[in-house]
N, C-alpha and C positions, 0 to 999 in steps of 0.2 A: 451557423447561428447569426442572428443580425444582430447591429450594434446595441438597438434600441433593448431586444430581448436580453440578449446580454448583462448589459446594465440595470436594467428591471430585479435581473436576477440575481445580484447584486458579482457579474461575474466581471466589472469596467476593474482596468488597471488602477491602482492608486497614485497619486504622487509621488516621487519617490523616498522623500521620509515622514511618511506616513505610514502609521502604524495600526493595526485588528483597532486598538481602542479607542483609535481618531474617527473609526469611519461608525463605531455604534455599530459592528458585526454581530455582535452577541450581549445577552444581558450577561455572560463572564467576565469577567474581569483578571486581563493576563496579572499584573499584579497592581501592589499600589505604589509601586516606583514607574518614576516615567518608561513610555515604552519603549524608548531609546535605550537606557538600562537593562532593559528586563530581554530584548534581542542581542544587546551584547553578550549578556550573560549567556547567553543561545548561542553563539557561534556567529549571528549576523553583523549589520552591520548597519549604523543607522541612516546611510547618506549614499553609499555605493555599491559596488558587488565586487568583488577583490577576487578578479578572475583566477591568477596562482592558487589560491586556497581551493576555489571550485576543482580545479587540474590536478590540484596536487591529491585531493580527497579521493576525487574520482580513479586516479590512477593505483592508490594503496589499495582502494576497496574493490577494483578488479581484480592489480595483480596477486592481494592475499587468498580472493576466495578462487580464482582461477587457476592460482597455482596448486591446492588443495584438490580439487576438482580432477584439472589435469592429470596430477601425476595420481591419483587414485583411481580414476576413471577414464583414461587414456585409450585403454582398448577398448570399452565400448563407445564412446566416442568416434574411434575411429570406424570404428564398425557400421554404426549409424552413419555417418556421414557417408560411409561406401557404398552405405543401400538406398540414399539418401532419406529414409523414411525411420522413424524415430522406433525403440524396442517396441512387441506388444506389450509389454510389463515393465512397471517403475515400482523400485524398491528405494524408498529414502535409507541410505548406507551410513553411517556413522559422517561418512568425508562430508555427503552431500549436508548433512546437520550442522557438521562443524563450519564450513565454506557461509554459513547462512549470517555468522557471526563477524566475518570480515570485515563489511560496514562500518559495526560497534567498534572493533581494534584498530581502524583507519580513522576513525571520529576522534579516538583517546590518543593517537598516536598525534594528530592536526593540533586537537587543544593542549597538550600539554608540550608539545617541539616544533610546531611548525607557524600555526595561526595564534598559539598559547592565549587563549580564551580561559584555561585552566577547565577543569569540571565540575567547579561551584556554580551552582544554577540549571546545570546539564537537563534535570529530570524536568523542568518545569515545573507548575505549582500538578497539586491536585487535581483531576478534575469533579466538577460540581457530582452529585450522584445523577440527575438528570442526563449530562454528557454521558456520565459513563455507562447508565442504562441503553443509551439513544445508541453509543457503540459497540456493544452487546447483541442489539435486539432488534437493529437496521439489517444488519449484513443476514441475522437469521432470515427476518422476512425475506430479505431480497433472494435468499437460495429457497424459501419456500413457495412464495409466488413462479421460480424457476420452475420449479419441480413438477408443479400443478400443471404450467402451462406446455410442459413437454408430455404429460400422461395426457392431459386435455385433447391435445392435437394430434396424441398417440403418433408423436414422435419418436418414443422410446416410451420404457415404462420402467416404477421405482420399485423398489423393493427394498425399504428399508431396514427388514430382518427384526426389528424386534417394536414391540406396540410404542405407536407414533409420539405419544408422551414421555411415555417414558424414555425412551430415545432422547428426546429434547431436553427432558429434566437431567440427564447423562451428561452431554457435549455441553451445556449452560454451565454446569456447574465442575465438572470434571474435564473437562475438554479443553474451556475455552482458558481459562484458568494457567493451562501447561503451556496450548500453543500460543498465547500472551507472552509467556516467557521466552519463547523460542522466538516471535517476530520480535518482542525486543531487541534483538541482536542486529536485525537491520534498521527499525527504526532507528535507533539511535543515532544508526551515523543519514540515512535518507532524510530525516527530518529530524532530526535531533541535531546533524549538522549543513548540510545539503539545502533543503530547503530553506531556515533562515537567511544563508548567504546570498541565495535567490531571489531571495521576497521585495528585496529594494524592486525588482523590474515590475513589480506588481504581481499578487496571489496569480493569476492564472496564466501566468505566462512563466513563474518561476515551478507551477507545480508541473505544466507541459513539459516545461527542462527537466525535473525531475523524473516525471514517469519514462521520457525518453533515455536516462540513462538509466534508470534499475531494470528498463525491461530489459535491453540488451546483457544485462550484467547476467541475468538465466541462462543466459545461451547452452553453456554446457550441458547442465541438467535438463533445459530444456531437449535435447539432441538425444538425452538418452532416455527419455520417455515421462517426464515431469509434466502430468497435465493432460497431455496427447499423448496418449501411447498410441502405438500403430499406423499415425500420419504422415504425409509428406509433411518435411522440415521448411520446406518453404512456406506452406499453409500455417503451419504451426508459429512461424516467427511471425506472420502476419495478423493471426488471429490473438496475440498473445500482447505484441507490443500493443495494437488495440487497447486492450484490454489494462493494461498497466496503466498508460495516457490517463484511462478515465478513472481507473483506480485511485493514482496520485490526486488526480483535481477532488476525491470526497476523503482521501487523508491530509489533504489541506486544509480543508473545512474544516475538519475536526481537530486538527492540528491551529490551525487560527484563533477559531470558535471557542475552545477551549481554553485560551489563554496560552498557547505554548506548552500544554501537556504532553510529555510523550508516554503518560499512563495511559490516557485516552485514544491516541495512534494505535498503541501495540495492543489494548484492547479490542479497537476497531481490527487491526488486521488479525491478529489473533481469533477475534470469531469469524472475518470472514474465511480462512482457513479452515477453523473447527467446523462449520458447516458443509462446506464447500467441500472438504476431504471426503466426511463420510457420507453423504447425503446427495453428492452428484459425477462420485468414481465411477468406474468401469462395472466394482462387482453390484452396485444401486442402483442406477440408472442406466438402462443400456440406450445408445441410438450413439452418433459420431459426435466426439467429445470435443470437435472442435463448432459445433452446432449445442449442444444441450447440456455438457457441462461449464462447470463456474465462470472460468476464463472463455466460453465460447460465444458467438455471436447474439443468441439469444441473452445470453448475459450480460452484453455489452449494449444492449439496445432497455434493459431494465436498469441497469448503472447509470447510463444516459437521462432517465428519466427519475430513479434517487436523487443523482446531483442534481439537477435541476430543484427540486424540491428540497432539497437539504439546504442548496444555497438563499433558498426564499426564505426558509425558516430559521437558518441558524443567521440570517443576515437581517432581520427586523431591527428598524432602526427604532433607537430609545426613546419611551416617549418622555416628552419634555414639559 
């Protein structure tokens, strides 16, 4: 992407203490305490990046959810990695749920013993209903434009088992609701702690640093069939960190955009999830999931083209 388009799209680095409400990213408003304030309370920080905090974060929220992982999932792990091609079948296990929550116990363990920020402020404000519709109702489309475009090309074909509305009226309201609560548990510590501390180097380069460590943080689960069942594990780490990269750059957005919401992040990832689970698995959409489902290439070239758009629109600057 060249500098100019970049910039257009409001993706230029900032200063380094400048903050979402210096640059007129959103008509949100993170709060009505300076923004210096309102990032501290976040975990960040208003002038620097305090690399220990970054290491030490990163280091708890591997070694809790990997430890978990491992010693639960050790032998197919092992197994997987000897075939080097991932199970045909993934079963999310109690471990793989529990391991998802790591993040969040590495976030609370930084703010209150390590970076002690405390967790007054942690959740951010509300977000506006707009926002929170917008992270709802993005990620649907973006898996339903998916869908379309794979039956269209009769790439694979869906089959989503029960009439299409009603379906959607389900996972909207039933769905996204749980798995909210469940991406909770990484938000929290991804951007709830992670990306603030980031942000000084400017939104897109701190949200690149982010999606380059949550994707590798799958590994496990990825190995043993998370996503890609059935694939080589080399294709799969490739097609997946992909896909994280660009994931983090439109949870940044709405992480920003929003004032510092992480109702509006675990929203967002929570439906992209709920969509994505039942609407582009193995037993719904058939063709090779590193191609047609959510995390796969087609997906990552419709993300590509979300953020681009998400950043134009959640970055209109105010008129004056």
């Amino acid at each position: 992407m060249s500098a100019e388009l970049a910039t257009s799209a409001g993706f230029g680095n900032r200063p380094r203490n400048q903050h979402a409400n210096d640059q007129g990213l959103t008509t949100e408003k993170a709060s009505t305490q300076p923004s210096g304030q309102v990032r501290e309370g976040l975990g960040g920080d208003a002038g620097k990046v305090v690399w220990r905090h970054v290491i030490c974060f990163v280091l708890l929220a591997y070694g809790i959810a990997w430890a978990i992982w491992v010693a639960q999932l050790g032998s197919a792990i092992r197994n997987a990695l000897g075939d080097g091609r991932t199970p045909d079948n993934f079963s999310a296990t109690p471990a793989v749920m529990l391991g998802m929550y790591a993040p969040a116990l590495a976030a609370v363990v930084m703010r209150a013993v390590i970076s002690k920020e405390g967790l007054r402020r942690a959740l951010g404000p509300l977000p506006s209903l707009r926002m929170a519709l917008a992270a709802v109702f993005i990620p649907m489309a973006l898996i339903l434009i998916l869908v379309a475009i794979v039956t269209a090309t009769n790439i694979g074909d869906a089959t989503p088992g029960k009439p299409v509305g009603t379906l959607l009226a389900i996972l909207t309201f039933v769905g996204v609701p749980i798995s909210s609560g469940l991406a909770f548990g990484e938000e929290f510590g991804w951007r709830g702690y992670l990306l603030p501390k980031l942000l000084p180097l400017g939104e897109v380069k701190a949200a690149v640093i982010v999606g380059l460590i949550w994707g590798p943080w799958h590994l496990p689960v990825l190995i043993i069939g998370l996503n890609y069942p059935g694939q080589s594990i080399i294709a799969v780490l490739a097609v997946f960190f992909l896909s994280t990269t660009l994931l983090s750059l439109l949870h940044t957005r709405f992480y920003v955009a929003s004032g510092y919401s992480l109702i509006a992040v675990s929203l967002l990832h929570g439906s992209l999830n709920t969509f994505s689970d039942r609407l582009t698995d193995q037993n719904h959409l058939s063709g090779d999931p590193l191609i047609v489902s959510a995390g796969g290439l087609i997906a990552s070239a419709l993300l590509a083209v979300g953020i681009f758009i998400t950043y134009r629109v959640l970055a209109r600057p105010k008129s004056s």
